[in-house]
C-alpha positions in Angstrom: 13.2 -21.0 -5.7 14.8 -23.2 -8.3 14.2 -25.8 -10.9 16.1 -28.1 -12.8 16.2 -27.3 -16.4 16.4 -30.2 -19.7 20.4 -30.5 -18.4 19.4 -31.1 -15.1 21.3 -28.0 -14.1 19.6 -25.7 -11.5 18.3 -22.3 -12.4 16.0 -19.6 -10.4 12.3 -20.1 -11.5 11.0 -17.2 -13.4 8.6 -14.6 -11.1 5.5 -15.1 -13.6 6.0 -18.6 -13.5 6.5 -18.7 -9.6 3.4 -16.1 -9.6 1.2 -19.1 -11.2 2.6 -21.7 -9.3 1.1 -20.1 -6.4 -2.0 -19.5 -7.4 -2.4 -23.1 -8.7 -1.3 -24.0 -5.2 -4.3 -22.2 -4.0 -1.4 -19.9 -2.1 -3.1 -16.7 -3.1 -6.4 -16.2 -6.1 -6.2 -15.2 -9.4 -6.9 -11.7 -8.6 -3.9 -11.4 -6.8 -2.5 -13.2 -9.7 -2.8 -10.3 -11.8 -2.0 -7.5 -9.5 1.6 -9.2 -9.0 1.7 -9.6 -13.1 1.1 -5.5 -12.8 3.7 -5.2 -10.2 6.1 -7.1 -12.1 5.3 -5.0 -15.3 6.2 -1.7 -13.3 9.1 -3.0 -11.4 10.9 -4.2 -14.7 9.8 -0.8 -16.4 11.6 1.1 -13.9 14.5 -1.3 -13.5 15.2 -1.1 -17.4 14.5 3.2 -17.2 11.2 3.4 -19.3 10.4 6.1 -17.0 7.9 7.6 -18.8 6.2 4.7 -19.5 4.2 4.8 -15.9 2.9 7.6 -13.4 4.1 8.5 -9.4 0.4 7.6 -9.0 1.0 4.1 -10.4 4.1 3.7 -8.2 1.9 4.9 -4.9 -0.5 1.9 -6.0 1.9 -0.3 -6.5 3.8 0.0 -2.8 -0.3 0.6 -1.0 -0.8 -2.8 -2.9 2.1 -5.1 -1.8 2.2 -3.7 1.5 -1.7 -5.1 1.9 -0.7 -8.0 0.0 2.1 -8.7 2.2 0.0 -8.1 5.4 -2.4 -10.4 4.1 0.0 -13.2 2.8 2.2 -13.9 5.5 4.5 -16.7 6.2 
């Protein structure tokens, strides 16, 4: 997705800010809000190697939790 910026110029919309845009929509509730926030916090601490900054646990919650998330939000 994509927005135009000040310039009008397009550029990709943010994942926290598409991540409230949906749950304003009503797309998904502010529970799930906050789990994707949590995803999001993992993802980018594992993209950006700050390995020790979360647990093989957290990262077996993490896929168990978008794989229900996806099963239940389907296109």
């Amino acid at each position: 997705m994509e927005e135009a910026n000040a310039d009008g110029k397009l550029r990709p919309v943010k994942a926290d800010t598409l991540n409230a845009k949906l749950v304003k929509a009503t797309i998904y509730s502010k529970l799930d809000q906050k789990n994707v926030t949590a995803w999001l916090d993992l993802r980018n601490k594992a993209a950006h190697g700050e390995y020790t900054e979360y647990t093989a646990e957290q990262v077996v919650l993490l896929i168990s939790g978008v794989r229900e998330f996806a099963a239940r939000n389907h296109a």
